[in-house]
DOVOLUM-175399 format. One line per field, with one value per residue (C-alpha): residue in one letter; x, y, z. Coordinates in Angstrom, 3 decimals, always signed. Example, Ala and Ser with C-alpha at 12.3 -4.5 7.8 and 13.67 -1.06 7.14 Angstrom:
2
residu c(A:S)
east c(+12.300:+13.670)
north c(-4.500:-1.060)
up c(+7.800:+7.140)
END
This chain:
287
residu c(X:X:X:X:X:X:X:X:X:X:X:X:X:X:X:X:X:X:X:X:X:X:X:X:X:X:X:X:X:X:X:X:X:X:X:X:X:X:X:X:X:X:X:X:X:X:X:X:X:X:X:X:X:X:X:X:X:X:X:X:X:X:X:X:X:X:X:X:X:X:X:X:X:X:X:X:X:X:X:X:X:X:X:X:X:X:X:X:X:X:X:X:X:X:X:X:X:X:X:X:X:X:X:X:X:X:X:X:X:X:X:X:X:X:X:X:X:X:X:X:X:X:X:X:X:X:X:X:X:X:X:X:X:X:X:X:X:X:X:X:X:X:X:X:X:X:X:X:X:X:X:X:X:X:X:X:X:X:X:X:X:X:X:X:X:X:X:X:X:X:X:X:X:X:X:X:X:X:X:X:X:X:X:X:X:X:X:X:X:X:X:X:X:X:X:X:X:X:X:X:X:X:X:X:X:X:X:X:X:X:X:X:X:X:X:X:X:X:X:X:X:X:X:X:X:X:X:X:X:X:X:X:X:X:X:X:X:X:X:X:X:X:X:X:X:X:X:X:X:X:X:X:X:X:X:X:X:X:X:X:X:X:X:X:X:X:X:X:X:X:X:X:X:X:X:X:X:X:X:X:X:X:X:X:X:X:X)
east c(+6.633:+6.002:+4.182:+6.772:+10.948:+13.314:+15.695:+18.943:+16.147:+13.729:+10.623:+9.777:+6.079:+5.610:+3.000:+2.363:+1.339:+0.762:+2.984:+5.902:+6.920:+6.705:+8.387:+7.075:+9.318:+7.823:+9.203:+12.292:+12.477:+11.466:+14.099:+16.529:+14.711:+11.141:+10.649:+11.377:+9.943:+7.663:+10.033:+13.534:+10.931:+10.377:+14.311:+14.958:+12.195:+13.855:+17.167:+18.149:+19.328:+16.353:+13.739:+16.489:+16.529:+11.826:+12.111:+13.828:+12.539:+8.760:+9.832:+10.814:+8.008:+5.243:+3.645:+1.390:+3.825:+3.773:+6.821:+6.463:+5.533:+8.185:+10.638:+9.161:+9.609:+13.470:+14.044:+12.733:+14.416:+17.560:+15.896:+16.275:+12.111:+11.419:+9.022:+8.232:+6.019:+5.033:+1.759:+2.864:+5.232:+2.133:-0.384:+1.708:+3.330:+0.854:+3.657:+3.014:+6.218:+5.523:+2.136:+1.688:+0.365:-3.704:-4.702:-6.123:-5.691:-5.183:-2.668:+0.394:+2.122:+4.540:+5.510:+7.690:+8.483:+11.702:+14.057:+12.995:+13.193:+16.747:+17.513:+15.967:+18.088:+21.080:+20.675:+19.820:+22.202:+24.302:+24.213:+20.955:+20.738:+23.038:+20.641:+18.002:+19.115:+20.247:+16.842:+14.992:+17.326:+16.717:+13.012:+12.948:+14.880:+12.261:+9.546:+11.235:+11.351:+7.674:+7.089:+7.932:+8.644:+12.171:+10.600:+9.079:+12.659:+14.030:+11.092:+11.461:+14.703:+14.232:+12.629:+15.214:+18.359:+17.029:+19.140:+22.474:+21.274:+19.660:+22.832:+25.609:+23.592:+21.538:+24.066:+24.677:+20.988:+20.090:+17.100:+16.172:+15.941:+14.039:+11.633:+10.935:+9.914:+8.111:+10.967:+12.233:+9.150:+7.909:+9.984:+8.266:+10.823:+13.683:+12.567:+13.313:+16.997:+16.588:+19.028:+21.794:+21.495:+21.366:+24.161:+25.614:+24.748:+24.474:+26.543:+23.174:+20.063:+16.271:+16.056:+19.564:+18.341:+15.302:+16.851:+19.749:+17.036:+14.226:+13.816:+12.302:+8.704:+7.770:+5.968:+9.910:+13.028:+16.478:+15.827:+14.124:+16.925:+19.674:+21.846:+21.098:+23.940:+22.991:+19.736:+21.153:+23.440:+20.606:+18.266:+20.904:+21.529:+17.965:+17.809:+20.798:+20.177:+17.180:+18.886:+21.280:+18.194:+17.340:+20.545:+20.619:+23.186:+23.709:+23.127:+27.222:+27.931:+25.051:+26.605:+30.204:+28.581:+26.842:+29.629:+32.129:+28.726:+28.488:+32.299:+32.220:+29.206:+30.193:+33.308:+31.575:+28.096:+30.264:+31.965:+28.298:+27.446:+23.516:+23.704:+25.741:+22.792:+19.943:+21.982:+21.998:+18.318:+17.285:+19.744:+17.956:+14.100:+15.653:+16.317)
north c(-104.533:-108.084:-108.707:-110.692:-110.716:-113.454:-112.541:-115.661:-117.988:-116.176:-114.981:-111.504:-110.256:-106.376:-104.257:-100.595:-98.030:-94.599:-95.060:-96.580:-99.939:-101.873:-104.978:-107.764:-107.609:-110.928:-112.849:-111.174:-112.120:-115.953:-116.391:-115.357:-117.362:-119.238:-119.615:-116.044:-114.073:-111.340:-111.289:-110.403:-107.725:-106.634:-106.861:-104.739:-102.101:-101.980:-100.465:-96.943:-96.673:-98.123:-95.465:-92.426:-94.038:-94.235:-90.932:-89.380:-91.176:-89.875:-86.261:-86.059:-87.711:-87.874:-84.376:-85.538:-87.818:-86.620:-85.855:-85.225:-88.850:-89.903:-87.900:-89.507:-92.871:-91.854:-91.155:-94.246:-96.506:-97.326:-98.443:-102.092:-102.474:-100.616:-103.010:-101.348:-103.180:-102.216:-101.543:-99.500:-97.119:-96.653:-96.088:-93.814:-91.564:-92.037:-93.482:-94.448:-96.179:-99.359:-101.198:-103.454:-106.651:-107.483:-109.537:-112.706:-115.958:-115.016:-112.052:-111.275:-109.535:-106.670:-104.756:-101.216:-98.824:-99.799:-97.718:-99.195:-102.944:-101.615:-100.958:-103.635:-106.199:-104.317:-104.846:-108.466:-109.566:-106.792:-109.459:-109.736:-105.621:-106.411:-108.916:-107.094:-104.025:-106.165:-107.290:-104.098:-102.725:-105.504:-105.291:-101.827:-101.739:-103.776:-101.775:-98.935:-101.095:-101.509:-97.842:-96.082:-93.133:-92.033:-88.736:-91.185:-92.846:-89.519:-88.638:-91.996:-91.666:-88.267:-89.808:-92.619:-92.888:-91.645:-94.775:-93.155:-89.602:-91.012:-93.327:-91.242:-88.418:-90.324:-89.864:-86.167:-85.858:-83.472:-83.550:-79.765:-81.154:-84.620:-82.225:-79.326:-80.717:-78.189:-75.445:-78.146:-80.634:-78.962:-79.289:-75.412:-74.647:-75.604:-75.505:-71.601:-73.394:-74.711:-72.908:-72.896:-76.413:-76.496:-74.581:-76.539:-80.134:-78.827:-75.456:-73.239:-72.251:-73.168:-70.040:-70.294:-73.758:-72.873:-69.560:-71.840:-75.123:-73.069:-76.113:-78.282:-78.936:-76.122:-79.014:-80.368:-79.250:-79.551:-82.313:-84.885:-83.949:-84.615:-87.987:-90.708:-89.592:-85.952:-86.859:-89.376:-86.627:-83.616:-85.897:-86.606:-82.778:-81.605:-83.647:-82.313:-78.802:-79.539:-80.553:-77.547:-75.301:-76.490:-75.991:-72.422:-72.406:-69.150:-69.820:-69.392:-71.852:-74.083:-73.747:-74.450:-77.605:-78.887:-78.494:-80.531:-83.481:-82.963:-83.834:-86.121:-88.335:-87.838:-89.449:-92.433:-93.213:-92.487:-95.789:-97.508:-100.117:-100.303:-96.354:-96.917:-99.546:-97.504:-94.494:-96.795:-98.225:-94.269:-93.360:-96.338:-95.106:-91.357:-93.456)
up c(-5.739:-4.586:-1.440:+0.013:+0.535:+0.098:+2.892:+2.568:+2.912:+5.310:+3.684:+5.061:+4.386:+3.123:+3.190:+1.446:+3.796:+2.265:-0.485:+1.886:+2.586:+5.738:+6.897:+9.436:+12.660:+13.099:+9.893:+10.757:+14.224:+13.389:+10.393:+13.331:+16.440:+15.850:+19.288:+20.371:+17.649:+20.350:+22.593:+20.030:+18.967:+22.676:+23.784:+20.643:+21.833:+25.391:+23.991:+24.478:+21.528:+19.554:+21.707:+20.389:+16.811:+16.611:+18.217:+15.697:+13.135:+13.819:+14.957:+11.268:+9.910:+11.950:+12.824:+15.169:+17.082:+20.951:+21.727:+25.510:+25.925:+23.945:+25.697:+29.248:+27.747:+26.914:+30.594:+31.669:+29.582:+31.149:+34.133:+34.358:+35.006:+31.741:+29.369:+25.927:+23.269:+19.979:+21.065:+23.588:+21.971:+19.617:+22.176:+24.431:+21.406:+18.537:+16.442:+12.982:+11.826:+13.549:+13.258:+16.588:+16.010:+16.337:+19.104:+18.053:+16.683:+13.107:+13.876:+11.471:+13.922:+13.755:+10.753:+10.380:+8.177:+5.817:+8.064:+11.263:+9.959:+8.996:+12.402:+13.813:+11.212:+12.426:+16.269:+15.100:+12.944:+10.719:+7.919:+7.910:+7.756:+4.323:+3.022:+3.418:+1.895:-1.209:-1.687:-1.588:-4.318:-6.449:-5.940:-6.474:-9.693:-10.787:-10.186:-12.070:-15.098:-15.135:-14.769:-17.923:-17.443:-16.419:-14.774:-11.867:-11.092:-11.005:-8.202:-6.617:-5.960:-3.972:-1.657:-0.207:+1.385:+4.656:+6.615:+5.412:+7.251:+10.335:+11.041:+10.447:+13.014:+15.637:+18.041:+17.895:+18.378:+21.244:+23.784:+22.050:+18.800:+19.905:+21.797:+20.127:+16.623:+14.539:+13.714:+10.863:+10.745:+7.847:+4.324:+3.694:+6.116:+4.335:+0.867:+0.699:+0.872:-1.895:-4.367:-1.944:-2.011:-6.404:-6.598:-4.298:-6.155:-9.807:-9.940:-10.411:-9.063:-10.229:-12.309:-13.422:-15.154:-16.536:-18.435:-19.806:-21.239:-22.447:-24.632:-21.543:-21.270:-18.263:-16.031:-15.798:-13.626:-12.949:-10.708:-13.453:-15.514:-12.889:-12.471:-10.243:-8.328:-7.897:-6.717:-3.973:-2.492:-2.474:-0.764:+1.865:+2.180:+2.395:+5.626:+7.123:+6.278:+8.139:+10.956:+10.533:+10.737:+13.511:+15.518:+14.391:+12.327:+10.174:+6.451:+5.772:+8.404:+7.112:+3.282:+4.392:+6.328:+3.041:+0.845:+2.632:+3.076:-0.550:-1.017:+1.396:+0.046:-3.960:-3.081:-1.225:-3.460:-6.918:-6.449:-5.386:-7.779:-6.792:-8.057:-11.056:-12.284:-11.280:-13.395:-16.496:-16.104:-16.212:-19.192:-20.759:-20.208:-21.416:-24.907)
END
C-alpha cells in the first residue's frame, strides 16, 4: 500500500505497524485547521465519548492495556479541568493504538490505528470519515491485485470491518465489560464457537465441509472458499459473539442473537458496491 493518502485534497501520511495501518492525526487535523492541528487532536481526546470509544478499542486488542487506569481516566473526564494528550493516554494506559508524537524539531506527530483515525474523521468532519473510507478501499483493492493469490484476500478480508461492530455497540458498552477484559480478550475463547457460527453463515459446520469437498487441498477451509460476503458478516459476528460471551449469555440466547445480526447485516452489505467489486476481483484470481 502506498505510504501516503489522498484525502479530497489533503494528503494523509500512513504507516504499517504490525501488519496494521496507521493514520497521522496530524495531516488530518491540518487538512481541517493548519493552525490548530495539536490542539483539534487534544479537544478530540477530551471527549467522553472518544475515552469510551480507545477504551474499547484496546480492551479488545491490546492485552496488556491497563484497564484500571483507563477506567480512572473515564471518571475524570467530564470534569471541565480534564486535559488528555496522546502522550498521555499512552503513558497512563499503555495504549498501543495511538502513537504520540516525538518531541523535537523534526517530529511527524500523531498517527492511529485505521479505526481510531475513523473516529477521529467522524468527530471532525463526517465527510471527511466518507472520504477517507473511500480511499482505503481503493488502496486496498489494489494491494489485492498485486498479491496473487485469492487465498490471501479471502484472509485479508477476515480481518476488517471492525468500525461497523464497534459503532453500532459502543454505547451499550458497560463499565463490567470495559473493566474486566480477559473473559473474551482471547479469540481461544470464542473460537470453540466456531461451528455455531458456520452453520450459522454457511449452513454447516467445519467437519461438515471437509467430508462433503474431499477434493480440497487439506491446508484449505471453508473460509478460503467462502464469498466476499460471507466472510464480511462472520467477521462481524465473531466480535459480537465475543461480546455476547462476555455478558453471559447462554449459547441459545447467543445463537438466536447471531442469527437475526446475520439477517440483519446480509440484507445491508449485499447491496454494498465496495463488496460486490472486491467479490469479482477474487472470482477473478480463482480463474
Amino acid at each position: 500500500m502506498s505510504n501516503q493518502l489522498n484525502i479530497n485534497g489533503v494528503l494523509v501520511r500512513l504507516k504499517k505497524i504490525n501488519d496494521s495501518d496507521y493514520v497521522s492525526l496530524q495531516d488530518i487535523a491540518k487538512g481541517y485547521n493548519p493552525d490548530t492541528a495539536k490542539d483539534i487532536i487534544k479537544n478530540w481526546m477530551q471527549n467522553y465519548q472518544t475515552i469510551e470509544y480507545l477504551g474499547l478499542w484496546e480492551t479488545l486488542e491490546n492485552p496488556n492495556f491497563n484497564s484500571v487506569e483507563f477506567y480512572a481516566i473515564k471518571k475524570e473526564s467530564p470534569n471541565r479541568a480534564f486535559v488528555m494528550s496522546p502522550k498521555r493516554w499512552v503513558d497512563k494506559t499503555n495504549a498501543i493504538g495511538i502513537i504520540p508524537a516525538k518531541a523535537g524539531r523534526y517530529s511527524k506527530g500523531a498517527f492511529a490505528q485505521r479505526d481510531i483515525a475513523l473516529h477521529f474523521c467522524y468527530w471532525l468532519s463526517p465527510p471527511f470519515q466518507l472520504y477517507l473510507i473511500r480511499e482505503f478501499d481503493r488502496l486496498k483493492t489494489e494491494e489485492q491485485k498485486r498479491l496473487g493469490d485469492p487465498f490471501k484476500i479471502k484472509r485479508f478480508l477476515t480481518s476488517g470491518n471492525f468500525s461497523f461492530m464497534v459503532n453500532a455497540l459502543t454505547p451499550k458498552i458497560d463499565e463490567r465489560m470495559l473493566t474486566h477484559p480477559q473473559p473474551y480478550k482471547s479469540r481461544l475463547f470464542y473460537a470453540h464457537e466456531a461451528d455455531m457460527l458456520n452453520k450459522i453463515v454457511f449452513g454447516m459446520t467445519a467437519k461438515e465441509w471437509e467430508q462433503q469437498n474431499t477434493d480440497k487441498p487439506t491446508n484449505r477451509n471453508m473460509r478460503d472458499y467462502a464469498t466476499v460476503l460471507e466472510l464480511t458478516i462472520l467477521n462481524n459476528l465473531e466480535f459480537y459473539n465475543a461480546l455476547l460471551l462476555n455478558y453471559d449469555c447462554d449459547k441459545e440466547e447467543r445463537e438466536q442473537l447471531l442469527k437475526d445480526a446475520y439477517d440483519l447485516q446480509y440484507a445491508f452489505f449485499s447491496k454494498s458496491i465496495t463488496i460486490k467489486r472486491m467479490q469479482e476481483l477474487s472470482q477473478q484470481q480463482n480463474k
